[in-house]
ChimeraX commands (.cxc) that place a marker at each C-alpha (Angstrom):
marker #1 position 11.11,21.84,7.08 radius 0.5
marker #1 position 11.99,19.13,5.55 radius 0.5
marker #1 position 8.90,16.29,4.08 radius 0.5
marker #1 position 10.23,12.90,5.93 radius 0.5
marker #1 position 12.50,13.40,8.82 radius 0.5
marker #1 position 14.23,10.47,10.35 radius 0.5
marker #1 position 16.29,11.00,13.85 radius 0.5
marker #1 position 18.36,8.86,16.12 radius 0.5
marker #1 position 15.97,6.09,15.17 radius 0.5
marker #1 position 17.08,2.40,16.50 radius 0.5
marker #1 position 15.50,-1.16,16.53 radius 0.5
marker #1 position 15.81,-4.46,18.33 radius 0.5
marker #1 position 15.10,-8.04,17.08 radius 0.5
marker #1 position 13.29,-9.71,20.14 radius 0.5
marker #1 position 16.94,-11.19,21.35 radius 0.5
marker #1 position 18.33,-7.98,21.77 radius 0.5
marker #1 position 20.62,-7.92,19.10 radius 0.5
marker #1 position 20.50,-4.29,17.44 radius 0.5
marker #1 position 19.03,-4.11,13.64 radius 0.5
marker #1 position 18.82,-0.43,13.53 radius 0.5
marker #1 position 21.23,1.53,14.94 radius 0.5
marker #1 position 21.50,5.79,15.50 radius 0.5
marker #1 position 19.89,5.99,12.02 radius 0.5
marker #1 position 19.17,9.71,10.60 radius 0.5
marker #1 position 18.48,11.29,7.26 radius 0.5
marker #1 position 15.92,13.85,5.83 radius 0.5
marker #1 position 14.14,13.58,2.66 radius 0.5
marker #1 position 12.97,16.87,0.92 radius 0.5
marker #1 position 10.01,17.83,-1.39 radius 0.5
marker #1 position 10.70,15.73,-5.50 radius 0.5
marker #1 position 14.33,13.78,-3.99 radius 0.5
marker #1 position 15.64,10.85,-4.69 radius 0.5
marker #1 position 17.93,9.78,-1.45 radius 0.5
marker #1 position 19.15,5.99,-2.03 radius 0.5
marker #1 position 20.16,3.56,0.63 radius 0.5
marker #1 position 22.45,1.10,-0.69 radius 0.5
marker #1 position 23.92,-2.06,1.50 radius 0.5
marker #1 position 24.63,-5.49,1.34 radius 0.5
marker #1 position 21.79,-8.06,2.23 radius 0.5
marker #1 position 21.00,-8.42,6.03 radius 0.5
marker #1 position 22.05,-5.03,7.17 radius 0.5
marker #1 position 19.20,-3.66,8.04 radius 0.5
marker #1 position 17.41,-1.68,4.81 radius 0.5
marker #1 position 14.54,-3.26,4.99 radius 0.5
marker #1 position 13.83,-2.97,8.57 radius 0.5
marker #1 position 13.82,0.57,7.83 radius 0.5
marker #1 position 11.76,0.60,5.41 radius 0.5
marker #1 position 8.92,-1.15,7.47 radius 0.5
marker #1 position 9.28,1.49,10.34 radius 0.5
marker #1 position 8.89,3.88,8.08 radius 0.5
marker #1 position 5.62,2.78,6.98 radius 0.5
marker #1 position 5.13,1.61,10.31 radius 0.5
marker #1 position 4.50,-1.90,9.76 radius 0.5
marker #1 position 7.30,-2.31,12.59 radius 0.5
marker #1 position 7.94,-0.16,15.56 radius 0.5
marker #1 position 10.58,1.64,16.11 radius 0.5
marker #1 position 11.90,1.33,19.90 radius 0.5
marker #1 position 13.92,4.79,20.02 radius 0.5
marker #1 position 14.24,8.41,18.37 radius 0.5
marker #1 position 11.40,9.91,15.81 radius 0.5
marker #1 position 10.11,9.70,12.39 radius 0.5
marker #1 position 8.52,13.11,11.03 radius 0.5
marker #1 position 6.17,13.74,8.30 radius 0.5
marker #1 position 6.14,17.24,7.52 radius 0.5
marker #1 position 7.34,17.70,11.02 radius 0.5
marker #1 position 4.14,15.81,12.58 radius 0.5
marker #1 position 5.40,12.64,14.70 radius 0.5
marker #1 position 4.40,9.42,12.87 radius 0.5
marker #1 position 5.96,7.03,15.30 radius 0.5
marker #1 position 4.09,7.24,18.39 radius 0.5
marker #1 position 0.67,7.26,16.93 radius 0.5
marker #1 position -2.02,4.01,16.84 radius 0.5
marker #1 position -3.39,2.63,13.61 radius 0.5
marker #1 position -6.44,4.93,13.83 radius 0.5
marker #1 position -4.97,8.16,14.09 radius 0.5
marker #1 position -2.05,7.33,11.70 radius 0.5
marker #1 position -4.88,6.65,8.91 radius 0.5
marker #1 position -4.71,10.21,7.53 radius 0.5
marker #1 position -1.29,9.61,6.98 radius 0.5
marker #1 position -1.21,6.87,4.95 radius 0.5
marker #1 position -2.22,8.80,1.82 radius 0.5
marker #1 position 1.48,10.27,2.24 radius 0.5
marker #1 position 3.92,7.58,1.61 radius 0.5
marker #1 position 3.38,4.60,-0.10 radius 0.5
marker #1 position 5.52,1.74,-0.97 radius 0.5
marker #1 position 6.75,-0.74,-4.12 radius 0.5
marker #1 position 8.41,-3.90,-2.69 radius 0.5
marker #1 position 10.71,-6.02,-4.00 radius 0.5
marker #1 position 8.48,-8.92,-5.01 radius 0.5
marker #1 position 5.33,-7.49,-7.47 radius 0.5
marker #1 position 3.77,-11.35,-7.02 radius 0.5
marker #1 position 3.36,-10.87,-3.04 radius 0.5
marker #1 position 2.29,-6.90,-3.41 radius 0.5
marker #1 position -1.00,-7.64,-5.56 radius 0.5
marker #1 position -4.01,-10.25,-4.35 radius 0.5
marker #1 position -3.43,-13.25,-6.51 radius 0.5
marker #1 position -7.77,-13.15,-6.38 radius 0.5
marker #1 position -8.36,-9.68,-7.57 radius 0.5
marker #1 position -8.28,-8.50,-10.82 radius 0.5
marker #1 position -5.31,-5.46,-11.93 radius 0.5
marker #1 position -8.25,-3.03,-12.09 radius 0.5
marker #1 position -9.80,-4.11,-8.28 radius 0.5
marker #1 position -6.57,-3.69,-6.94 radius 0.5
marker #1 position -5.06,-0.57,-8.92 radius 0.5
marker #1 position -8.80,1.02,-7.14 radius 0.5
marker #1 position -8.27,0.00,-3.66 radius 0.5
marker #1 position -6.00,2.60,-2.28 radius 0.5
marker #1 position -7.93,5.43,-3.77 radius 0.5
marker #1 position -11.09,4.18,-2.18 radius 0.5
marker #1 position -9.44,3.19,0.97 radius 0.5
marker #1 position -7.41,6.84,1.25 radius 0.5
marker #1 position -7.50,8.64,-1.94 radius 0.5
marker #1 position -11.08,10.46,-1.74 radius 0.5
marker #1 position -9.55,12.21,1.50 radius 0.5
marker #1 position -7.95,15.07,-0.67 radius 0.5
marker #1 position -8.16,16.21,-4.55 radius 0.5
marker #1 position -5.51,15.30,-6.54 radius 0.5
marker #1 position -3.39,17.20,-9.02 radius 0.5
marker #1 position -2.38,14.66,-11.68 radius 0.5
marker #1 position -5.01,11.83,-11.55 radius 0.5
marker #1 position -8.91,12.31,-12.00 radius 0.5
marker #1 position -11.55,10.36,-11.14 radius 0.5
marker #1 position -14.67,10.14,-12.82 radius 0.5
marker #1 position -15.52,6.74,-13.25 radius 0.5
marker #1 position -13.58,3.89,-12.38 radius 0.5
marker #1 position -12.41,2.33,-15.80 radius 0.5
marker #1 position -11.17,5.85,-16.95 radius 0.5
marker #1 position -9.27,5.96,-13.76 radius 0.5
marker #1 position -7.86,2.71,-14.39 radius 0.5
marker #1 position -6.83,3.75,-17.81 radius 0.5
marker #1 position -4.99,6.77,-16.82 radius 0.5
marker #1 position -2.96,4.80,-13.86 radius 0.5
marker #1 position -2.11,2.00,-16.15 radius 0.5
marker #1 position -1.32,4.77,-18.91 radius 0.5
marker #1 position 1.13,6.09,-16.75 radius 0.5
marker #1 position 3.14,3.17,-16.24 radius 0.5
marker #1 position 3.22,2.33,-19.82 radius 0.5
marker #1 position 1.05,-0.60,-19.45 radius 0.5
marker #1 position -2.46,-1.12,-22.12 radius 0.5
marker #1 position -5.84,-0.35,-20.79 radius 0.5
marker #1 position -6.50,-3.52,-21.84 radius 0.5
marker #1 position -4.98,-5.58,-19.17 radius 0.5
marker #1 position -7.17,-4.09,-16.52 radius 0.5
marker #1 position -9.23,-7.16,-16.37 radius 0.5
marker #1 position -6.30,-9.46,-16.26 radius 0.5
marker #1 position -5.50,-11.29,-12.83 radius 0.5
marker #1 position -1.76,-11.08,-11.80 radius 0.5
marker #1 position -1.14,-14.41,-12.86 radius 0.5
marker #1 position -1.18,-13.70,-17.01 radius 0.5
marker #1 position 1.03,-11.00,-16.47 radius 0.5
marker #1 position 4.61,-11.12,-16.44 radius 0.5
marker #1 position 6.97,-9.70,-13.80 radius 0.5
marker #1 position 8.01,-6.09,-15.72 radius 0.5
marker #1 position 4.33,-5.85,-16.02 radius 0.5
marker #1 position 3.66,-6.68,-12.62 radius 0.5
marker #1 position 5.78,-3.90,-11.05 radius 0.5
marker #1 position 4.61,-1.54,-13.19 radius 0.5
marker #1 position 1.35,-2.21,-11.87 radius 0.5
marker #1 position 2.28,-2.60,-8.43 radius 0.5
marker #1 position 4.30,1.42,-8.91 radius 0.5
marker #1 position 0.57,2.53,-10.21 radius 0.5
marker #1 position -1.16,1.30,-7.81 radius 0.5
marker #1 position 1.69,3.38,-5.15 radius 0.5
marker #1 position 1.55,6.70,-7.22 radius 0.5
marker #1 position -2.70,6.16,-7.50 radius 0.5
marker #1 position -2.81,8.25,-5.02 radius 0.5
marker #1 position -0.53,10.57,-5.32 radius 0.5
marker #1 position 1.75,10.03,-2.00 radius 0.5
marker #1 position 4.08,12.51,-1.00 radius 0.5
marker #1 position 6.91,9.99,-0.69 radius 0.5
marker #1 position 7.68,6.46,-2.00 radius 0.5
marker #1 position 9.63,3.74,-0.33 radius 0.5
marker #1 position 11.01,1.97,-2.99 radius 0.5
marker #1 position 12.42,-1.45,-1.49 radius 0.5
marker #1 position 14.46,-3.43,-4.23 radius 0.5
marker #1 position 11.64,-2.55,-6.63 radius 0.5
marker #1 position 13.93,-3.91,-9.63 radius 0.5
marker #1 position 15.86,-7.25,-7.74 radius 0.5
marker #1 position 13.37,-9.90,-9.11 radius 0.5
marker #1 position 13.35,-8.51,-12.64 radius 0.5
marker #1 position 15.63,-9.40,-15.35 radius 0.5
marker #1 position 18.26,-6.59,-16.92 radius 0.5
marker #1 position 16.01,-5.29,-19.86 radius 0.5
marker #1 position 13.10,-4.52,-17.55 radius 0.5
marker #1 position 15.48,-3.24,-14.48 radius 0.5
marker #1 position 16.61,-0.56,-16.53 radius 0.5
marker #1 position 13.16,-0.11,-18.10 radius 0.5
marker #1 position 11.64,0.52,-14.73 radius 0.5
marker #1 position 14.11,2.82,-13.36 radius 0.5
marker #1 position 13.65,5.13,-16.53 radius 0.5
marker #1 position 10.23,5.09,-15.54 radius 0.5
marker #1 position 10.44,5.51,-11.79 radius 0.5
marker #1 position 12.61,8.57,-12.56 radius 0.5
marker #1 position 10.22,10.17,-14.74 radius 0.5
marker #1 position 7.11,9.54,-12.65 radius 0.5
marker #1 position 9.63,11.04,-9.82 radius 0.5
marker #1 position 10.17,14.20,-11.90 radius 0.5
marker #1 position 6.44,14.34,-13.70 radius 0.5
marker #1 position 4.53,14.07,-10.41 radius 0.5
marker #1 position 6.66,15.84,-7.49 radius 0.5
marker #1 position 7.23,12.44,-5.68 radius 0.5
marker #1 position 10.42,12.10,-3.31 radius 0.5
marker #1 position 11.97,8.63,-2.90 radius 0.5
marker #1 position 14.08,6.77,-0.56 radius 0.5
marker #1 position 15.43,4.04,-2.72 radius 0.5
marker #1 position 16.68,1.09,-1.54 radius 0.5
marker #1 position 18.92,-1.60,-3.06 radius 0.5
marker #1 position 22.01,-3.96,-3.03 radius 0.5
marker #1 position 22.95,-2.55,-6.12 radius 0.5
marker #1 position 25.00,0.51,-6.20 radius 0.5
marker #1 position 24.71,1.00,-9.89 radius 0.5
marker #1 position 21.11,1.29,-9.55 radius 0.5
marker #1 position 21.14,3.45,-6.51 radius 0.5
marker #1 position 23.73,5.63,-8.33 radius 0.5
marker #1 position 21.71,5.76,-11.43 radius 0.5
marker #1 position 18.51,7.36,-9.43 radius 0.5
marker #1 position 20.00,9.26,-6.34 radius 0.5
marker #1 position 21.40,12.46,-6.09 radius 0.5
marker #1 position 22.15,11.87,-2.77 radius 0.5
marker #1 position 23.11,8.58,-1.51 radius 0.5
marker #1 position 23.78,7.09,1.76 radius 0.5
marker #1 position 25.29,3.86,2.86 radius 0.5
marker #1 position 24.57,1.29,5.45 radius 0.5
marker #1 position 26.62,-1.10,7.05 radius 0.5
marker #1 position 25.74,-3.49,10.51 radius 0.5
marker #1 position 21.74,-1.58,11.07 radius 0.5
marker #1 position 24.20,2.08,10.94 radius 0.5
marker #1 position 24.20,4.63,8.07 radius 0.5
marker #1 position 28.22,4.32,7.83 radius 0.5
marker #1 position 28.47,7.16,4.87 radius 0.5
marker #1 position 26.42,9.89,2.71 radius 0.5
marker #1 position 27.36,12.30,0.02 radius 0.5
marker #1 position 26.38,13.72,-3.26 radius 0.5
marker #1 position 26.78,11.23,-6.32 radius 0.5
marker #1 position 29.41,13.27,-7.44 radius 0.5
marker #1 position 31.37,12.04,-4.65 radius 0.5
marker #1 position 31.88,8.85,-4.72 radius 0.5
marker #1 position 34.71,8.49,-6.07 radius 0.5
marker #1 position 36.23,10.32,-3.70 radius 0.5
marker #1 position 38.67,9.10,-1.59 radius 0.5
marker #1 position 37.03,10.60,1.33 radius 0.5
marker #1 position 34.57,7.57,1.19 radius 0.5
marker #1 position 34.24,5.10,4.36 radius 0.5
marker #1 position 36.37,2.03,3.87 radius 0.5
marker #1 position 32.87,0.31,2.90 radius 0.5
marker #1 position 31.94,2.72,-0.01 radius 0.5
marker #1 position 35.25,2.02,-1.40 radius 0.5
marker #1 position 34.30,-1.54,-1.35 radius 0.5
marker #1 position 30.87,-1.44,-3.42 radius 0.5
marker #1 position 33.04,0.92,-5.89 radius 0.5
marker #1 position 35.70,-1.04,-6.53 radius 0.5
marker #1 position 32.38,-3.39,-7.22 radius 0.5
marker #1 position 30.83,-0.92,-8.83 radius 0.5
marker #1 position 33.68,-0.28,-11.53 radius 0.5
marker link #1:1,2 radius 0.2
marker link #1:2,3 radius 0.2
marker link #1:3,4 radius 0.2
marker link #1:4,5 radius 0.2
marker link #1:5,6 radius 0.2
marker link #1:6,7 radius 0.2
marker link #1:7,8 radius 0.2
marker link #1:8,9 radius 0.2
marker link #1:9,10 radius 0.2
marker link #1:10,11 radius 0.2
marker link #1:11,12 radius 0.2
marker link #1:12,13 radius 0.2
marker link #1:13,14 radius 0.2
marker link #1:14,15 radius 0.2
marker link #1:15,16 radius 0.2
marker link #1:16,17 radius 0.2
marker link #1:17,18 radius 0.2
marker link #1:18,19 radius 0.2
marker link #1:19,20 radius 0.2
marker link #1:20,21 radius 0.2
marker link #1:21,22 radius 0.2
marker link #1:22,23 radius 0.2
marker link #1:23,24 radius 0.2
marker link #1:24,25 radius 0.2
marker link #1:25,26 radius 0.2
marker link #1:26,27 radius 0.2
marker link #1:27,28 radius 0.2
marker link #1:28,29 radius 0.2
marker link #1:29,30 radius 0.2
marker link #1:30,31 radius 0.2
marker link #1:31,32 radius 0.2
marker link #1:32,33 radius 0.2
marker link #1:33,34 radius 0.2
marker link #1:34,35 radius 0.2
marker link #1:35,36 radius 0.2
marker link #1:36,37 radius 0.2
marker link #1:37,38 radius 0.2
marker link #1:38,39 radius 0.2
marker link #1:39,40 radius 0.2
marker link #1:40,41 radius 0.2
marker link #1:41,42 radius 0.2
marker link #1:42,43 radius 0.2
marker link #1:43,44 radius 0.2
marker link #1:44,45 radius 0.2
marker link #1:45,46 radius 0.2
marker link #1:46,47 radius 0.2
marker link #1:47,48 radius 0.2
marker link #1:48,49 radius 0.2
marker link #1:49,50 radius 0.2
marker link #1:50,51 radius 0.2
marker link #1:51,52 radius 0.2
marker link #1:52,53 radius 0.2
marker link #1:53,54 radius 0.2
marker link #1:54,55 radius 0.2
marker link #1:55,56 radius 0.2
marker link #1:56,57 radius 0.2
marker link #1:57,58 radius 0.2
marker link #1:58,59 radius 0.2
marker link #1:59,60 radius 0.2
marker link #1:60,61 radius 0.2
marker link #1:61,62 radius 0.2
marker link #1:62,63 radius 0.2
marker link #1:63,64 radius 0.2
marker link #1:64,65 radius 0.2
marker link #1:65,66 radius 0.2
marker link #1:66,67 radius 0.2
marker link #1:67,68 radius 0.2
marker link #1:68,69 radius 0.2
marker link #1:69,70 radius 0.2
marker link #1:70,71 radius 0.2
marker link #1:71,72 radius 0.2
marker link #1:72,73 radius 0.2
marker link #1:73,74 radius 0.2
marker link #1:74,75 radius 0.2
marker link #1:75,76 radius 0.2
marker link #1:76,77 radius 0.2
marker link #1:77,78 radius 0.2
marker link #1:78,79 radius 0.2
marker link #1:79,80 radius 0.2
marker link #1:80,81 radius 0.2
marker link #1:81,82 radius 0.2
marker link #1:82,83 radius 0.2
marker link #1:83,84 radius 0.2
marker link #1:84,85 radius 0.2
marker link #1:85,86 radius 0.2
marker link #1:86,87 radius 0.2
marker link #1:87,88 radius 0.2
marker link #1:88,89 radius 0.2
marker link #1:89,90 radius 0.2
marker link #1:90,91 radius 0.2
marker link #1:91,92 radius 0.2
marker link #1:92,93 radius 0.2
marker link #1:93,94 radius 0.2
marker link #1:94,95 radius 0.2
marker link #1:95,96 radius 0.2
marker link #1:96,97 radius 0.2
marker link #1:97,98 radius 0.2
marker link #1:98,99 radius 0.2
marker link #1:99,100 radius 0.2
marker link #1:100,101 radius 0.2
marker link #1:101,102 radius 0.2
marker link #1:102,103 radius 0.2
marker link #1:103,104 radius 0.2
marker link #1:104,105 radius 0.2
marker link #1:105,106 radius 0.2
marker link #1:106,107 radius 0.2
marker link #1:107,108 radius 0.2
marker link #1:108,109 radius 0.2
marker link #1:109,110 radius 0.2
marker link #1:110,111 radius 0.2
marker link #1:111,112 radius 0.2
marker link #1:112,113 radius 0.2
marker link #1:113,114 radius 0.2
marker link #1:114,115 radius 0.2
marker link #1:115,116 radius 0.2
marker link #1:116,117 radius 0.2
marker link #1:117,118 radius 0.2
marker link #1:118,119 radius 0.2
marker link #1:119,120 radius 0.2
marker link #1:120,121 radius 0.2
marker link #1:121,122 radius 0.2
marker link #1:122,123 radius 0.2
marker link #1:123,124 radius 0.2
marker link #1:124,125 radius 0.2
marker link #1:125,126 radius 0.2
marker link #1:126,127 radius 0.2
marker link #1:127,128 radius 0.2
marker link #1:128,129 radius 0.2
marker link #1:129,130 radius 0.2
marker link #1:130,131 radius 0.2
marker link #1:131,132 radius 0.2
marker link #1:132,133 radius 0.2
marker link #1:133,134 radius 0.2
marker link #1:134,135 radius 0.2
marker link #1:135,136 radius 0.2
marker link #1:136,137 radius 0.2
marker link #1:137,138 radius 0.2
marker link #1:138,139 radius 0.2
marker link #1:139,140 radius 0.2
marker link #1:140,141 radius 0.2
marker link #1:141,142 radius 0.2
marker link #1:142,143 radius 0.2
marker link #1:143,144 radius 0.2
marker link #1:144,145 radius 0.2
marker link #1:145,146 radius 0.2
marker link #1:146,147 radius 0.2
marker link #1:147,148 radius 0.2
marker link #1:148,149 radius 0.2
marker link #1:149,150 radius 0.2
marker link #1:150,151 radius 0.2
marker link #1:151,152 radius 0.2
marker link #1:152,153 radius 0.2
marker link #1:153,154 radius 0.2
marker link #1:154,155 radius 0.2
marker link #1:155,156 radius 0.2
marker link #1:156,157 radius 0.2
marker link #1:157,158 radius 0.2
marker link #1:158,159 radius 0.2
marker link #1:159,160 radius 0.2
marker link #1:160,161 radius 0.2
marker link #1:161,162 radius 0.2
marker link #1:162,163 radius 0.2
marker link #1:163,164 radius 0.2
marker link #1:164,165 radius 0.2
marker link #1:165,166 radius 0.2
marker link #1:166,167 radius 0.2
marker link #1:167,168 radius 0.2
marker link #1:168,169 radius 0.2
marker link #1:169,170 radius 0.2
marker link #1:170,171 radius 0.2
marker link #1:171,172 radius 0.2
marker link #1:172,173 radius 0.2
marker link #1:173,174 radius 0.2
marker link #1:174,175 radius 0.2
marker link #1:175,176 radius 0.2
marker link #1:176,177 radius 0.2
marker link #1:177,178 radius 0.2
marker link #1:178,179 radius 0.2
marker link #1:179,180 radius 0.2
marker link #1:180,181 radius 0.2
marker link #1:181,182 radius 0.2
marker link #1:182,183 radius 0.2
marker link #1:183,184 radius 0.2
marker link #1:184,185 radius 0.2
marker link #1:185,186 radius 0.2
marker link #1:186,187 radius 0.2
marker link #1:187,188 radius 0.2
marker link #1:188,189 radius 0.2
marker link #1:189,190 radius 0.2
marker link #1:190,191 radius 0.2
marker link #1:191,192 radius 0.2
marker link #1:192,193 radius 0.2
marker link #1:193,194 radius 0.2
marker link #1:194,195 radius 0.2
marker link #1:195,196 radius 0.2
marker link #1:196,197 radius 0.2
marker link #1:197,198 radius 0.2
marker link #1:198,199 radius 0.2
marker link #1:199,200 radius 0.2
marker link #1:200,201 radius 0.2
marker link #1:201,202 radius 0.2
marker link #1:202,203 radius 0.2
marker link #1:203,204 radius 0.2
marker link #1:204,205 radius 0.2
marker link #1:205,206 radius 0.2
marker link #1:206,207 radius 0.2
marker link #1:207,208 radius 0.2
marker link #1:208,209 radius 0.2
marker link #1:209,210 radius 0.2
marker link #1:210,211 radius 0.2
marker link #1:211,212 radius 0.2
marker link #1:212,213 radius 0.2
marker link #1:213,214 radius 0.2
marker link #1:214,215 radius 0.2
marker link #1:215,216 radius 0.2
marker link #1:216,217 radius 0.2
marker link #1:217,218 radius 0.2
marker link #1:218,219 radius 0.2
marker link #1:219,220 radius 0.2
marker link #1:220,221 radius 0.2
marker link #1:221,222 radius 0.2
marker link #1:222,223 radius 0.2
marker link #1:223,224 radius 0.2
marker link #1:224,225 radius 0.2
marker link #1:225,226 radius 0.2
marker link #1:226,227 radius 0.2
marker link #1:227,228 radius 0.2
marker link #1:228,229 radius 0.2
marker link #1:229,230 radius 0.2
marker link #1:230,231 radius 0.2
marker link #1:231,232 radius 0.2
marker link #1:232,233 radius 0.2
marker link #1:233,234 radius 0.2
marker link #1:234,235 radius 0.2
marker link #1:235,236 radius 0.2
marker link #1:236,237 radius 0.2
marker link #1:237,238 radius 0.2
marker link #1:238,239 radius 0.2
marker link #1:239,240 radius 0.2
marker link #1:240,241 radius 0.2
marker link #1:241,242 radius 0.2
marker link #1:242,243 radius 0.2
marker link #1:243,244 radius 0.2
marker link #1:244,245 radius 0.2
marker link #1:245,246 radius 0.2
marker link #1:246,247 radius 0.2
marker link #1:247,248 radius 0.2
marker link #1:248,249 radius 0.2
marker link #1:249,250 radius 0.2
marker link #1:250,251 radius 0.2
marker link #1:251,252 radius 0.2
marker link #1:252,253 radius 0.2
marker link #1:253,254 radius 0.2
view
């Protein structure tokens, strides 16, 4: 069975017009599947449905093989724990009023006490705010900063502790590296890669960028109009068998 299954799922903007469209994919137990397309066509919408933020308006999304879709805020609360999230912009993902520590402690007192965890332990709250920020390669010390006096590397590094603080099953990584600048894009995928293989997460990683997707997913789909258009190995794609699309972001891409 696989951890996150996705089937036949589609979405409407309120005029009709189709944003997601027949999309399916599984995601098994420590993967990496990436989602790479150009602006607009849909990868974000999918990413809210899958944390349900947005509804979905046909097919099923599958934790484990428990339905996720269909069920209200209350009952999906249990879930939450599961799959987490870094967005694209750290600024937006962390309250501007609470300090790193306050909000690096939030999800594990909102969701965390539910179940023991393997990698993280909690005895007091500034040791557990050491090991988090320890884990993203980020000083104890800036636990009493505010976002503001940190810069943006440090920012998503805190915003990927704060996903991983409570150990989720699955991270939806959303453009986690587009606002940063080249040094720290590459120093935050080395990063989300070895959190990936040190705790057990899966991703689905999403981006523009096909060298980034490439450089994190063994598997790698592609999405075109709200539709995945193509998927395959990373081995393969080069191939010639790729959709006229692929063939576009490669010739990019080289």
């Amino acid at each position: 069975m696989s951890l996150l299954g996705v089937n036949h799922v589609y979405k409407k903007y309120d005029n009709g017009a189709a944003v997601l469209q027949d999309v399916s994919f599984t995601i098994e137990k420590g993967q990496c599947v990436g989602l790479v397309g150009e602006s607009g066509c849909g990868k974000s919408t999918l990413a809210r449905c899958l944390l349900r933020i947005e509804p979905i308006d046909e097919g099923t999304i599958l934790f484990e093989g428990i339905p996720l879709h269909n069920k209200n805020e209350r009952s999906l609360k249990p879930y939450r724990k599961h799959i987490q999230a870094v967005l694209q912009n750290p600024s937006a993902s962390l309250n501007p009023k609470l300090k790193i520590k306050d909000s690096l402690l939030d999800p594990y007192l909102q969701l965390g006490g539910q179940a023991a965890m393997k990698h993280f332990r909690y005895t007091n709250s500034k040791d557990f705010v050491a090991q988090l920020l320890d884990a993203v390669e980020l000083p104890a010390s800036l636990a009493d900063r505010y976002p503001h006096e940190l810069s943006g590397g440090q920012k998503q590094r805190v915003t990927i502790a704060r996903a991983i603080s409570i150990e989720p099953d699955i991270i939806i990584l959303d453009e986690p590296t587009s606002s940063l600048d080249v040094l720290s894009q590459a120093a935050v995928l080395r990063l989300l890669d070895a959190l990936r293989v040190q705790l057990g997460t899966s991703y689905l990683f999403i981006s523009h960028d096909l060298s980034a997707v490439y450089s994190m997913s063994k598997t790698i789909m592609v999405m075109r109009d709200g539709a995945i258009v193509d998927r395959f190995e990373k081995d393969g794609l080069f191939s010639k068998e790729r959709h006229p699309y692929t063939r576009e972001l490669v010739a990019m891409f080289d």
